[in-house]
DOVEX-63038 format. One record per residue (C-alpha): residue number from 0; residue in one letter; x, z, y. Coordinates in nm, 3 decimals. Layout:
REM residues N
+-----+--------+---------+---------+---------+
: num : residu :      c1 :      c3 :      c2 :
+-----+--------+---------+---------+---------+
: NUM :      a :       X :       Z :       Y :
...
+-----+--------+---------+---------+---------+
//
This chain:
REM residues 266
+-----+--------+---------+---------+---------+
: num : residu :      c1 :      c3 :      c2 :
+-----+--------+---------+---------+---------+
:   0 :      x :   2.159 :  -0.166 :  -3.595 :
:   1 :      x :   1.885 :   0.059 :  -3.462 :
:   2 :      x :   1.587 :  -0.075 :  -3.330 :
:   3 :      x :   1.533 :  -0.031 :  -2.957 :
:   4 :      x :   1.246 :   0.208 :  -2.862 :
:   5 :      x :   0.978 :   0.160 :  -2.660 :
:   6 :      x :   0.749 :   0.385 :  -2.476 :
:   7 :      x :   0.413 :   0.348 :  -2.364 :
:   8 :      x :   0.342 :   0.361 :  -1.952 :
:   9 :      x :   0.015 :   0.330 :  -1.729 :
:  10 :      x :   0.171 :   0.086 :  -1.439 :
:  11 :      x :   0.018 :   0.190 :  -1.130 :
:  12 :      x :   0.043 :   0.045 :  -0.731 :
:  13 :      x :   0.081 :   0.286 :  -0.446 :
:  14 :      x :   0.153 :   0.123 :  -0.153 :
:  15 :      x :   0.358 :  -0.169 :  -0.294 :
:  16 :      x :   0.589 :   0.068 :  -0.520 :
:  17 :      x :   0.496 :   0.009 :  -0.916 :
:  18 :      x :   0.468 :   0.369 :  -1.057 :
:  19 :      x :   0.494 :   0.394 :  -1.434 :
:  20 :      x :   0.354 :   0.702 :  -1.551 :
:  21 :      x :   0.442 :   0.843 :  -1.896 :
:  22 :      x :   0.124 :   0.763 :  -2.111 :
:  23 :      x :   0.147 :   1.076 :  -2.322 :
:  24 :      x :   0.051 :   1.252 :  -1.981 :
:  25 :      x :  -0.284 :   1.034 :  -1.908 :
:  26 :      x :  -0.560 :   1.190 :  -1.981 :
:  27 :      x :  -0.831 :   0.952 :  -1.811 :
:  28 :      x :  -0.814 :   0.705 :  -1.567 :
:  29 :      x :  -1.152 :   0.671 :  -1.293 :
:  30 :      x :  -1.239 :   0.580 :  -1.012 :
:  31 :      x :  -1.164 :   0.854 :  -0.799 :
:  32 :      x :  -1.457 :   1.055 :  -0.769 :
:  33 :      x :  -1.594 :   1.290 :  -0.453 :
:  34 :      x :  -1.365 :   1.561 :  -0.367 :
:  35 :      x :  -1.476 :   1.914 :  -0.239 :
:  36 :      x :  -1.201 :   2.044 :   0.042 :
:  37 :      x :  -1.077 :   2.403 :  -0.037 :
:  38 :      x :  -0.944 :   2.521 :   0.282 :
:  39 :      x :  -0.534 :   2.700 :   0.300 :
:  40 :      x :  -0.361 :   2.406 :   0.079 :
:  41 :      x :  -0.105 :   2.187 :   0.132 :
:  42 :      x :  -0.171 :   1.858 :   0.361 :
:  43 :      x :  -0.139 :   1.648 :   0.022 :
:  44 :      x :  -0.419 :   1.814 :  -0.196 :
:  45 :      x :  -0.706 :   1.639 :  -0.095 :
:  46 :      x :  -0.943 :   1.989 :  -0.237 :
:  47 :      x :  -1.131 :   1.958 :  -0.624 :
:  48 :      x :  -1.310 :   1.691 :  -0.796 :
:  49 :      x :  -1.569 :   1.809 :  -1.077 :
:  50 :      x :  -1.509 :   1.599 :  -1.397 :
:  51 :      x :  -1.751 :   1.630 :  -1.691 :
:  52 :      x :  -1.768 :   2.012 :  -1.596 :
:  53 :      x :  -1.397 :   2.049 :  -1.549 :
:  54 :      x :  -1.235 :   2.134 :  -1.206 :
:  55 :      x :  -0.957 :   1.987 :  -1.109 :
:  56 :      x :  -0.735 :   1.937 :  -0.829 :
:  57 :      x :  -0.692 :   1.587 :  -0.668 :
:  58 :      x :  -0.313 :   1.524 :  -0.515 :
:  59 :      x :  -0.331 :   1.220 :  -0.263 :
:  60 :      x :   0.007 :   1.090 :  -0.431 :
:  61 :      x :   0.111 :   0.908 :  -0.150 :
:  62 :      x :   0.091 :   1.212 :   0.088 :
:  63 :      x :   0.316 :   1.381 :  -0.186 :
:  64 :      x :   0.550 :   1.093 :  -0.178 :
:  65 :      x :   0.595 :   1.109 :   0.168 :
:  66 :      x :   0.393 :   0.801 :   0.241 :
:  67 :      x :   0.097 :   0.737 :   0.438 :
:  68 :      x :  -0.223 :   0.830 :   0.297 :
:  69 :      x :  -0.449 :   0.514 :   0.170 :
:  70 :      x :  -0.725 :   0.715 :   0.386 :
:  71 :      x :  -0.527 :   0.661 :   0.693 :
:  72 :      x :  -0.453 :   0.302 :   0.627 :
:  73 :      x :  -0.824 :   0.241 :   0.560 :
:  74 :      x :  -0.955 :   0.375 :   0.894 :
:  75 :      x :  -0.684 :   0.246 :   1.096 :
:  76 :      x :  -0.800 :  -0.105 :   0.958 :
:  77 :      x :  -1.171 :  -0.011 :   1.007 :
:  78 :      x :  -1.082 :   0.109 :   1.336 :
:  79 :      x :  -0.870 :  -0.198 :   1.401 :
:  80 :      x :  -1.224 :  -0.427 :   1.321 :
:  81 :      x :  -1.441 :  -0.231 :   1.538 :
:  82 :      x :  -1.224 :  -0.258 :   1.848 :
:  83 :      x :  -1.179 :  -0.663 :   1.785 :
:  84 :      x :  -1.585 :  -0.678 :   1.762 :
:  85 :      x :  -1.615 :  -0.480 :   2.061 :
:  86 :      x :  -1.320 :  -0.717 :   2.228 :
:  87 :      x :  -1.551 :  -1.019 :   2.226 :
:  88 :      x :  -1.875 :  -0.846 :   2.295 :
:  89 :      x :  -1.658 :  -0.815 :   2.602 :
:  90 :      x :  -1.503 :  -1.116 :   2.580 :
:  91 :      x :  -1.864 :  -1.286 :   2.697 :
:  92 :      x :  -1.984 :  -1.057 :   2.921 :
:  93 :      x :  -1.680 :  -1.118 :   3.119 :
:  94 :      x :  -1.744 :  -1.518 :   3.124 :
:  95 :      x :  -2.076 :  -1.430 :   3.259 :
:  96 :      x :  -1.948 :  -1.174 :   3.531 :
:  97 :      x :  -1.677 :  -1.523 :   3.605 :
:  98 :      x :  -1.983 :  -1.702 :   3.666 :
:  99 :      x :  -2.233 :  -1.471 :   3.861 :
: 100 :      x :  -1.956 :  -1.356 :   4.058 :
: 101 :      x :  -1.727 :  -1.655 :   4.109 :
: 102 :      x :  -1.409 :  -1.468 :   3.975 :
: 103 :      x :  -1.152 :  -1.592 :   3.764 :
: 104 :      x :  -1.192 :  -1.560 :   3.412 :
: 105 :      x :  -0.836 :  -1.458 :   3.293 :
: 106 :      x :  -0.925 :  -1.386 :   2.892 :
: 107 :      x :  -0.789 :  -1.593 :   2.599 :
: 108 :      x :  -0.955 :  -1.936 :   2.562 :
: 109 :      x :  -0.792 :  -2.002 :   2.272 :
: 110 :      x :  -0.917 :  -1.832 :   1.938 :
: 111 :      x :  -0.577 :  -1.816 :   1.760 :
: 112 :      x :  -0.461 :  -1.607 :   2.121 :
: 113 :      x :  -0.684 :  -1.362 :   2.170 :
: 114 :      x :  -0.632 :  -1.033 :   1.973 :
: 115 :      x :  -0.793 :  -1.096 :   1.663 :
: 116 :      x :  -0.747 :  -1.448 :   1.602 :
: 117 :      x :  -0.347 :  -1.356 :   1.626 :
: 118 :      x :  -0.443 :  -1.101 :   1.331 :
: 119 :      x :  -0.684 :  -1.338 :   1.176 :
: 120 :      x :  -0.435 :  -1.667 :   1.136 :
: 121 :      x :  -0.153 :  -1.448 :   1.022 :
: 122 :      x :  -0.340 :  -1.168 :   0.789 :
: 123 :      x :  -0.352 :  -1.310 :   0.421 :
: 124 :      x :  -0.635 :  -1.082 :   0.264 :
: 125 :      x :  -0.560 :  -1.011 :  -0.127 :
: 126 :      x :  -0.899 :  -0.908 :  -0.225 :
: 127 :      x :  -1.144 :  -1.194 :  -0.306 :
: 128 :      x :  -1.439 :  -0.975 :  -0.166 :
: 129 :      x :  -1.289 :  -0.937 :   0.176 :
: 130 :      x :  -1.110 :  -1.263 :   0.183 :
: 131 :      x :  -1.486 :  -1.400 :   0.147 :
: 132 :      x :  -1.593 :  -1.274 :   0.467 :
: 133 :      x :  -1.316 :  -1.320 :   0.663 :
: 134 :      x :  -1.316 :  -1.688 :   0.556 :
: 135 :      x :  -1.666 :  -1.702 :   0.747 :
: 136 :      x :  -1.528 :  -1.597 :   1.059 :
: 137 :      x :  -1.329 :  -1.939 :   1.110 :
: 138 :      x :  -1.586 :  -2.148 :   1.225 :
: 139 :      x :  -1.830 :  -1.918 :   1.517 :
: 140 :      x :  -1.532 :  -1.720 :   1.635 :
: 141 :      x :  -1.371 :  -2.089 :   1.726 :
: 142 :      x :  -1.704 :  -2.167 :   1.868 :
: 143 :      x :  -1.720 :  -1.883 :   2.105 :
: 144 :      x :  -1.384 :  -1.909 :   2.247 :
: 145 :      x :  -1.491 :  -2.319 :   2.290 :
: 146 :      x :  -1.733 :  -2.242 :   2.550 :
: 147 :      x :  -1.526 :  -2.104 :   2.819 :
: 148 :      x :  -1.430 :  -2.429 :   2.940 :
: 149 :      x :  -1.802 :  -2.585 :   2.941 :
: 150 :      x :  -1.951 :  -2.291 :   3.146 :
: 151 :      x :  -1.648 :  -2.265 :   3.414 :
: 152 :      x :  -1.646 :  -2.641 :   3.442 :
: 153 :      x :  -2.046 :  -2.592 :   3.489 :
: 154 :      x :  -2.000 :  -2.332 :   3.753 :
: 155 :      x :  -1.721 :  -2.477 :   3.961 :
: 156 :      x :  -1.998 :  -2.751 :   4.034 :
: 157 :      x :  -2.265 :  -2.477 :   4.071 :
: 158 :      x :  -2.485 :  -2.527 :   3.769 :
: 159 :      x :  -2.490 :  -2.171 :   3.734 :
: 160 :      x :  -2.817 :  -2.192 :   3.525 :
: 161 :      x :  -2.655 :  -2.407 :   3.267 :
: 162 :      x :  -2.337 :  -2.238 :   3.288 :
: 163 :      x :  -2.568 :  -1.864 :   3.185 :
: 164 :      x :  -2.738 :  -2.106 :   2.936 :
: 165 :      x :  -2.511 :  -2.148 :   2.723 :
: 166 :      x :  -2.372 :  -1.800 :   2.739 :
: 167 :      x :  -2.681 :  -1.687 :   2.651 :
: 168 :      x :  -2.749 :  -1.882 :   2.368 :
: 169 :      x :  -2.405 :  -1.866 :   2.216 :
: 170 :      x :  -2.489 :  -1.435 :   2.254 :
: 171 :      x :  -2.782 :  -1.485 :   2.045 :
: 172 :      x :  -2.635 :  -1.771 :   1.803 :
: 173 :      x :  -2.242 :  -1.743 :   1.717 :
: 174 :      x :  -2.161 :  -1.381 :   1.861 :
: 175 :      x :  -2.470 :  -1.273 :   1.665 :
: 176 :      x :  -2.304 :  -1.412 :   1.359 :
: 177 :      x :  -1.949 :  -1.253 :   1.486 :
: 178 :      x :  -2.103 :  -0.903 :   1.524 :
: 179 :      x :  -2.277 :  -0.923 :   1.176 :
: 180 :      x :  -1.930 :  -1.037 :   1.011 :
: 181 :      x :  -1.769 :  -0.767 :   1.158 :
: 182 :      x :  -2.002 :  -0.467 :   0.992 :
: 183 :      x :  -1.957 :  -0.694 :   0.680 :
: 184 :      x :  -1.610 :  -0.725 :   0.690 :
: 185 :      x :  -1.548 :  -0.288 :   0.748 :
: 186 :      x :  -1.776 :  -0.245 :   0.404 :
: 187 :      x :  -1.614 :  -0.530 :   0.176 :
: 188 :      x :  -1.211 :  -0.389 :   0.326 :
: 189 :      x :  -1.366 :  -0.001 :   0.230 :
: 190 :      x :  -1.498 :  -0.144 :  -0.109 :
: 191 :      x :  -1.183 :  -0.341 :  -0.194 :
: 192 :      x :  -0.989 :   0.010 :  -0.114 :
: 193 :      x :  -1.120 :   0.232 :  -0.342 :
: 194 :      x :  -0.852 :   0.419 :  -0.501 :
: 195 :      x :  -0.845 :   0.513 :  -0.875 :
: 196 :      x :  -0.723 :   0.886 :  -0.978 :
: 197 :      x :  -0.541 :   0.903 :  -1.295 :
: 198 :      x :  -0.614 :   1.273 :  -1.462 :
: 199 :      x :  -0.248 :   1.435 :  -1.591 :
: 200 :      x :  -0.187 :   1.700 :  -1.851 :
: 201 :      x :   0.070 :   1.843 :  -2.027 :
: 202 :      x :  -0.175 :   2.039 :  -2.251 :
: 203 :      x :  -0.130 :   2.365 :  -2.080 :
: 204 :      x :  -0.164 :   2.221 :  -1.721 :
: 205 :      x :  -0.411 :   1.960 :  -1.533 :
: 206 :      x :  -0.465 :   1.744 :  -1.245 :
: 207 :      x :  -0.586 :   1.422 :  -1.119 :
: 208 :      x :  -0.396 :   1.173 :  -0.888 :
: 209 :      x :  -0.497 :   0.917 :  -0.682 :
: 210 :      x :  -0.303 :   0.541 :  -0.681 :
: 211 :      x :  -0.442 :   0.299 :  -0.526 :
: 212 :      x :  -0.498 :   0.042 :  -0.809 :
: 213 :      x :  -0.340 :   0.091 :  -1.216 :
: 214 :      x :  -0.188 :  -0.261 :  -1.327 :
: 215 :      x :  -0.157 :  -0.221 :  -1.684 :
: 216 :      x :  -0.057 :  -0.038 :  -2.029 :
: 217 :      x :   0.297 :  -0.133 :  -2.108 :
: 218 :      x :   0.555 :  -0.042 :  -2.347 :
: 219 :      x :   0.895 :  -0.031 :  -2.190 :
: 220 :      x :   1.259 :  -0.047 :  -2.353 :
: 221 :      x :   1.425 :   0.282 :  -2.342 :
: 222 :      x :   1.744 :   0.139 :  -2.277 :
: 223 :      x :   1.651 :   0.019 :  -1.944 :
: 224 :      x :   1.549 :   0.342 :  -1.812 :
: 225 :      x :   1.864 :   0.477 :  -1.587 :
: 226 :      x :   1.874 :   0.692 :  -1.288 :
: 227 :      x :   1.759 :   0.625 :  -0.960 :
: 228 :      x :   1.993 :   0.519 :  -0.737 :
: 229 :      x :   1.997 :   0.402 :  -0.372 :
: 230 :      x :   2.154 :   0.080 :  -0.513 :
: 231 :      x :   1.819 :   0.046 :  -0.701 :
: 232 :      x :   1.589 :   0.091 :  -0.433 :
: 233 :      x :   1.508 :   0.438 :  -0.522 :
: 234 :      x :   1.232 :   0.600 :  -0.280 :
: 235 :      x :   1.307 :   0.968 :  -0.153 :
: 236 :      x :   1.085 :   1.208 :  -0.378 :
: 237 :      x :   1.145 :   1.440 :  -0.574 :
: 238 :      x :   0.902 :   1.305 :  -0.799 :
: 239 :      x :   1.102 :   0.993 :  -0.861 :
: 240 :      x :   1.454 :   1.038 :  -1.079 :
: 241 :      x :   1.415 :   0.755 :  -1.273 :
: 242 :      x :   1.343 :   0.363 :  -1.306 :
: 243 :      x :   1.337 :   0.080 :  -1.551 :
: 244 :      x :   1.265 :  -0.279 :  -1.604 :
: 245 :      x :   0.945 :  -0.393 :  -1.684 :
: 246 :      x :   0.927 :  -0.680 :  -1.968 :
: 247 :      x :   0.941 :  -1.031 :  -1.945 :
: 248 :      x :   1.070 :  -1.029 :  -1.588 :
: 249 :      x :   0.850 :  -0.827 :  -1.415 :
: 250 :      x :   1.080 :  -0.645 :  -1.209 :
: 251 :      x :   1.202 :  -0.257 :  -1.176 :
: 252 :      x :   0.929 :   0.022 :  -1.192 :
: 253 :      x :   0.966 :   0.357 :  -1.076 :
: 254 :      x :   0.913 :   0.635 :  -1.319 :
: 255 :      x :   0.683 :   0.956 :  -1.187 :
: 256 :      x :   0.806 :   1.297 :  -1.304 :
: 257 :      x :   0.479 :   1.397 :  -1.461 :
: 258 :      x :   0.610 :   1.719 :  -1.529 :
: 259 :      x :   0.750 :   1.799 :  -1.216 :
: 260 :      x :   0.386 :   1.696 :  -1.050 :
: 261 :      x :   0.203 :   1.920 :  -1.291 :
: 262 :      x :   0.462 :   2.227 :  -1.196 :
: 263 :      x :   0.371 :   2.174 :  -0.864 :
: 264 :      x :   0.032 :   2.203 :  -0.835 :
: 265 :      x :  -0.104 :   2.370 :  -1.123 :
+-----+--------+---------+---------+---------+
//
């Protein structure tokens, strides 16, 4: 009976799809390093990095699967926390203008109902770094929101002194802490995103990739390594003909035409 082969494969995460890359092709793995642009290339070559001496060009695999850039989802999420900071900086000054100007104050009282406590309770942060920070946010944001009531109830009997007390000391004391958390939280989500570029070769041609996290070294079957169908879950690229099944239950992987990469863009 002949014994089963199995081939050696750098597991790597792009956007939720496992990617098994043919280890024979991997030259080095790093953290992806800076990039120069070079200007006339395609949308998906991110320019050159300058490894050790040797130039190389850096493909933003996800562009060149037809997915979303992990730049894009980075600043969108940056983006996201600057705009929810700048909500309750707002958020206050509006519960004063309620009291100076006896108007109704028509923002969310509740901190799981106001724009980022909807994203807050229902976001599940995977990175421990980030997760740490965001766990702080619990107890001030809560207190912010808490006030509303106190200082309205304050001002509908004209204590308008106490009412702008406690605003004020809740703008130095928990929205203080709020704003800080906020800067915090935009450099632990950047440094729990930085992607990791895998450097190809075929021994004639050379490139580096970025993923945005490699898994493991794994051997896997040969047998289980059939075409890619839509039955299968297959993504559209070219780059992906093939899948397989990872060991001991680990699912199916999708396998990345190395060679059809390095043709590409070499």
């Amino acid at each position: 009976m002949k014994a089963t082969g199995r081939l050696p494969f750098v597991i790597a995460d792009v956007k939720g799809l496992q990617l098994a890359v043919s280890a024979e092709y991997v030259q080095e793995i790093v953290r992806t390093p800076r990039w120069h642009m070079v200007p006339n290339t395609p949308r998906h070559i991110r320019g050159v990095i300058n490894l050790r001496g040797k130039v190389l060009p850096l493909v933003d695999l996800r562009l060149r699967m037809g997915l979303p850039s992990a730049l894009e989802d980075v600043e969108q999420m940056i983006a996201m926390l600057v705009t929810r900071e700048e909500d309750h900086i707002h958020w206050l000054r509006e519960l004063l203008g309620a009291v100076t100007e006896g108007r109704p104050f028509t923002l969310a009282r509740d901190p799981a109902q106001c724009a980022f406590g909807k994203w807050y309770y229902s976001y599940k942060p995977e990175d421990i770094g980030f997760a740490s920070v965001m766990y702080r946010f619990e107890m001030p944001h809560r207190r912010i929101h808490s006030i509303a009531d106190d200082v309205l109830k304050n001002a509908e009997r004209g204590e308008h002194d106490k009412a702008k007390e406690i605003i004020l000391r809740t703008e130095k004391g928990d929205l203080h802490t709020v704003v800080n958390l906020f800067g915090e939280a935009r450099t632990a989500f950047r440094e729990s995103h930085k992607e990791v570029a895998i450097v190809l070769s075929n021994g004639r041609k050379h490139l580096s990739v970025t993923v945005d996290s490699v898994e493991s070294v794994e051997a896997i079957a040969e047998e289980t390594i059939e075409d890619a169908t839509p039955a299968l879950g297959s993504v559209k690229s070219d780059l992906i003909r093939k899948v397989a099944h990872r060991a001991n239950d680990k699912g199916v992987v999708f396998l990345l035409d190395a060679e059809a990469l390095l043709a590409g863009h070499c």
